[in-house]
One Martini backbone bead per residue (centre of mass of N, CA, C, O) as a GRO file, in nm:
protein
  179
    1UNK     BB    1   8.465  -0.209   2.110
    2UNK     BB    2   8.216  -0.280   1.910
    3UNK     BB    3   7.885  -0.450   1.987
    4UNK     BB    4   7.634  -0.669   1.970
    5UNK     BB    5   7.324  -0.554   2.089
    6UNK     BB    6   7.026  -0.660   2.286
    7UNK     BB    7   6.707  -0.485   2.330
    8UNK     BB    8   6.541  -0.569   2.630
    9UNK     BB    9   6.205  -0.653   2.710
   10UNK     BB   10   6.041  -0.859   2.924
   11UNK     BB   11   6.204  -1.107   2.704
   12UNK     BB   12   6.228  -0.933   2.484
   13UNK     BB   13   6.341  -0.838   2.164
   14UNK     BB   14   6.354  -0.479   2.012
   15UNK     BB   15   6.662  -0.477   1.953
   16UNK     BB   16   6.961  -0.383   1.780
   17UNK     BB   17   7.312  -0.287   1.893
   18UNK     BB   18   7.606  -0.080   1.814
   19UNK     BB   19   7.824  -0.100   2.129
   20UNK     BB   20   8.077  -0.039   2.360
   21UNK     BB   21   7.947  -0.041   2.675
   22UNK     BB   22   7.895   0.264   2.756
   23UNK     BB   23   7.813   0.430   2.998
   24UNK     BB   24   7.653   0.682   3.095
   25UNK     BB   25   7.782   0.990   3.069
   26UNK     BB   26   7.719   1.365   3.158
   27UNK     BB   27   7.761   1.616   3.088
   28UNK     BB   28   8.032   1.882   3.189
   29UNK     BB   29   8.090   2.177   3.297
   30UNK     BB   30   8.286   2.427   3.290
   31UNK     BB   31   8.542   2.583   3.521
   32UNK     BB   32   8.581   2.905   3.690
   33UNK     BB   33   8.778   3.168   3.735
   34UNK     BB   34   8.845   3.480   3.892
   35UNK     BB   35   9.116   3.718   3.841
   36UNK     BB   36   8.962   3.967   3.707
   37UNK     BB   37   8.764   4.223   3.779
   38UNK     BB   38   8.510   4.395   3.692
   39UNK     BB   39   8.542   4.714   3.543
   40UNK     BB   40   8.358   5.017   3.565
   41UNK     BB   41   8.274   5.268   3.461
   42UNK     BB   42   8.333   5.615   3.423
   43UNK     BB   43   8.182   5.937   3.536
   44UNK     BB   44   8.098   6.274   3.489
   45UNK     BB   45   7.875   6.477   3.622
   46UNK     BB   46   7.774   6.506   3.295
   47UNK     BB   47   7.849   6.193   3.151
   48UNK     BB   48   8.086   6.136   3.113
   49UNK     BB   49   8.344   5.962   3.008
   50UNK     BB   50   8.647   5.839   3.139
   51UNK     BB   51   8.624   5.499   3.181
   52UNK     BB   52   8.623   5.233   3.095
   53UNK     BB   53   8.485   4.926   3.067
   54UNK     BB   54   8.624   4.600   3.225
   55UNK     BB   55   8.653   4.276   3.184
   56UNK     BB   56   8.656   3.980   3.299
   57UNK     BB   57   8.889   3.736   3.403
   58UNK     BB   58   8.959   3.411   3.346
   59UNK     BB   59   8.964   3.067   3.458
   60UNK     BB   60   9.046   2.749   3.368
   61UNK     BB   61   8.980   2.444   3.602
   62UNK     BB   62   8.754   2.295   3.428
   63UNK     BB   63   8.691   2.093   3.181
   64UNK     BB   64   8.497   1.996   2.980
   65UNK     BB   65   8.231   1.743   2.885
   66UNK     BB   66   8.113   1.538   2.699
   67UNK     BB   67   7.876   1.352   2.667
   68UNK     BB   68   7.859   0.931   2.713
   69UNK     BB   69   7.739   0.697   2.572
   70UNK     BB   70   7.443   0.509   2.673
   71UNK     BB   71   7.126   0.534   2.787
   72UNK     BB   72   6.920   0.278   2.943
   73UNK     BB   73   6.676   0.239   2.996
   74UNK     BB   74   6.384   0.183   3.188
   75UNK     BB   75   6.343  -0.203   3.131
   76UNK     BB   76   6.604  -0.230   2.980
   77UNK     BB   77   6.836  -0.479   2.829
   78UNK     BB   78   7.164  -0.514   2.748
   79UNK     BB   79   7.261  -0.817   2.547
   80UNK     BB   80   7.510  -0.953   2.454
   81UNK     BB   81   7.642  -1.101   2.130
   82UNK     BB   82   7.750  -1.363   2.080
   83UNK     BB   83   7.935  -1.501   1.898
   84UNK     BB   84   7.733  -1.680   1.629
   85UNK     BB   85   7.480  -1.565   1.736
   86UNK     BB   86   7.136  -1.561   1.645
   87UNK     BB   87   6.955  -1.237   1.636
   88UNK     BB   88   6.601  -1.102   1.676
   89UNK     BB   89   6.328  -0.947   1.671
   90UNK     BB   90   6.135  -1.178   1.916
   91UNK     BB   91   6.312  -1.284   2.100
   92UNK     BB   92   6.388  -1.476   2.347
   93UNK     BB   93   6.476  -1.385   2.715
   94UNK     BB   94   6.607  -1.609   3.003
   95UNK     BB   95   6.927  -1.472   3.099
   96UNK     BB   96   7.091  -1.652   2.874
   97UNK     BB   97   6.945  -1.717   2.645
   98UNK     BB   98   6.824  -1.744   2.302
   99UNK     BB   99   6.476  -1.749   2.131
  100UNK     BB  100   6.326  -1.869   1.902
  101UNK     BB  101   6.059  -1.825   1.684
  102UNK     BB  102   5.817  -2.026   1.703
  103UNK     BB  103   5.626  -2.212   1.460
  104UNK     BB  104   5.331  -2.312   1.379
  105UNK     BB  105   5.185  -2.588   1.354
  106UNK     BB  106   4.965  -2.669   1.190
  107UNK     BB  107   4.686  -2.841   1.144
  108UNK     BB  108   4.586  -3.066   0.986
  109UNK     BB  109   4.375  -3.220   0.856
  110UNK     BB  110   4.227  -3.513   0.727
  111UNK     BB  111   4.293  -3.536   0.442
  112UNK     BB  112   4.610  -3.562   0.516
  113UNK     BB  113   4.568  -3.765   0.773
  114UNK     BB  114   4.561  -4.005   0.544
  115UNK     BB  115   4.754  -3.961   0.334
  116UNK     BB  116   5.027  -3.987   0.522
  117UNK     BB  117   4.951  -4.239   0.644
  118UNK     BB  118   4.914  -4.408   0.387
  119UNK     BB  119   5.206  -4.369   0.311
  120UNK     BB  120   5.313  -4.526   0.508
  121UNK     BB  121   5.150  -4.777   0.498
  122UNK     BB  122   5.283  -4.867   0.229
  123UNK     BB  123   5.599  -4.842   0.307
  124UNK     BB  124   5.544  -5.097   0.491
  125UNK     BB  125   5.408  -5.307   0.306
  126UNK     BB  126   5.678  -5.313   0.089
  127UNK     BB  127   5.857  -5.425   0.293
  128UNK     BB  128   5.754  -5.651   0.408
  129UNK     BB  129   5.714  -5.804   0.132
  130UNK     BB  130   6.016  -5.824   0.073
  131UNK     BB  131   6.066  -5.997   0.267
  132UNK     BB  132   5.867  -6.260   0.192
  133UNK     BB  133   5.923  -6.355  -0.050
  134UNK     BB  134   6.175  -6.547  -0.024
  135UNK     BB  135   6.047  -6.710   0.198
  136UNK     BB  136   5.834  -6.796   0.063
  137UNK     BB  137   5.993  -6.948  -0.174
  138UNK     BB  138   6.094  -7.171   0.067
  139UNK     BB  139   5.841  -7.283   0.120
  140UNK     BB  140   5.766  -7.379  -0.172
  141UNK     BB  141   6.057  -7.555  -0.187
  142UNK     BB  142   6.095  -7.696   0.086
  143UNK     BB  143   6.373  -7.521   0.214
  144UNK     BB  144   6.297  -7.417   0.463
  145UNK     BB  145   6.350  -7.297   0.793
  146UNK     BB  146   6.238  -7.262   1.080
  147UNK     BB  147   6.381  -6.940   1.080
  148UNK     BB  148   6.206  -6.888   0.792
  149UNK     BB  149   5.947  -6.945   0.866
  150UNK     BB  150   5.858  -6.779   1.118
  151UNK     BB  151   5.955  -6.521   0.995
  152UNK     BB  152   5.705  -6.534   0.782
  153UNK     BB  153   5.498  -6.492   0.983
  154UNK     BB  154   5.583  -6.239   1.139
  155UNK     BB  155   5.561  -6.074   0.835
  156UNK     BB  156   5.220  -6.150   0.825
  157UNK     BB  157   5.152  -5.986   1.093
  158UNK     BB  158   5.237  -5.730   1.052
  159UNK     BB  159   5.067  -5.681   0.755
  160UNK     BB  160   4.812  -5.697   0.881
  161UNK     BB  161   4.852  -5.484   1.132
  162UNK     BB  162   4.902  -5.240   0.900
  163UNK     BB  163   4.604  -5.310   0.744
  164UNK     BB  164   4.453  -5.194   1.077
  165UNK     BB  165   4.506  -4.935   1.075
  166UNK     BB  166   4.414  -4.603   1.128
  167UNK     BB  167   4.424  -4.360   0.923
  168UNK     BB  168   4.220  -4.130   1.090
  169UNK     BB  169   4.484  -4.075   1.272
  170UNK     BB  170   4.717  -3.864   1.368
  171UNK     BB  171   4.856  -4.106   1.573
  172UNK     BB  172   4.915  -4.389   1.509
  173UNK     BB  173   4.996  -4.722   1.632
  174UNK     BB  174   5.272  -4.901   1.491
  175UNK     BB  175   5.431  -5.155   1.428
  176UNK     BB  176   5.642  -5.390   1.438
  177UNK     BB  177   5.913  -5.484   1.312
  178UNK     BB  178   6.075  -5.783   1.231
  179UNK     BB  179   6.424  -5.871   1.295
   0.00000   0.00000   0.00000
């Protein structure tokens, strides 16, 4: 039954192929003996002919092959490649696994790294902002539990911490918000 191959050189795959799996094996050609030997023509001393040559006759003791299979060249190597597994030519291959080829993250711009910050840094702020609201109406209408007061605190100074994060850094490191 035929089969996707991928076929592997240096560890990279160069090709795909749908193949049976047989290895090479080289046509072989009939092997024949002879039965009766030519008899070659008779003439006489005029030159005329008098009997005829007779061609040998053969028998076949085996038969031709013709080569099959596939030979897989010097340096490559056809890797079967299991249902479900998608590969294609590209991918590296580390003796057991296909591995597909990552695409590289261009690197930021500072205006990109600034903008995404921002988008961060706003939404850490409105998450905040919401949690403080209700805290700090306990607090003005004098009705705070010590564990919302105390809460109240700790999220005006995560939001104080997020507002002084640099933006301008690829990679800030971000406050923890208040469990």
């Amino acid at each position: 039954m035929d089969k996707n191959y991928a076929v592997v050189q240096d560890g990279v795959v160069v090709n795909i192929v749908v193949w049976d799996g047989t290895q090479y094996t080289p046509a072989v050609d009939a092997t024949y003996k002879e039965v009766t030997p030519a008899i070659p023509a008779t003439y006489d001393e005029d030159g005329k002919q008098l009997t005829p040559a007779v061609d040998a006759t053969y028998e076949e003791v085996t038969p031709a092959v013709p080569a099959s299979g596939w030979l897989i060249p010097d340096g490559f190597a056809a890797i079967e490649i299991k249902d479900g597994v998608t590969v294609a030519t590209g991918f590296k291959y580390d003796g057991t696994t296909f591995i597909g080829p990552v695409a590289e993250t261009p690197a930021m711009t500072a205006d990109q790294i600034l903008a995404f910050n921002t988008g961060r840094r706003d939404n850490f702020l409105a998450v905040a902002t919401a949690a403080i609201a209700p805290l700090q109406d306990a607090v003005d209408l004098g009705e705070a539990t010590d564990t919302e007061t105390a809460l109240l605190k700790a999220w005006k100074v995560y939001r104080v911490a997020v507002n002084r994060v640099d933006l301008t850094l690829a990679s800030p490191t971000w406050p923890t918000a208040p469990a």
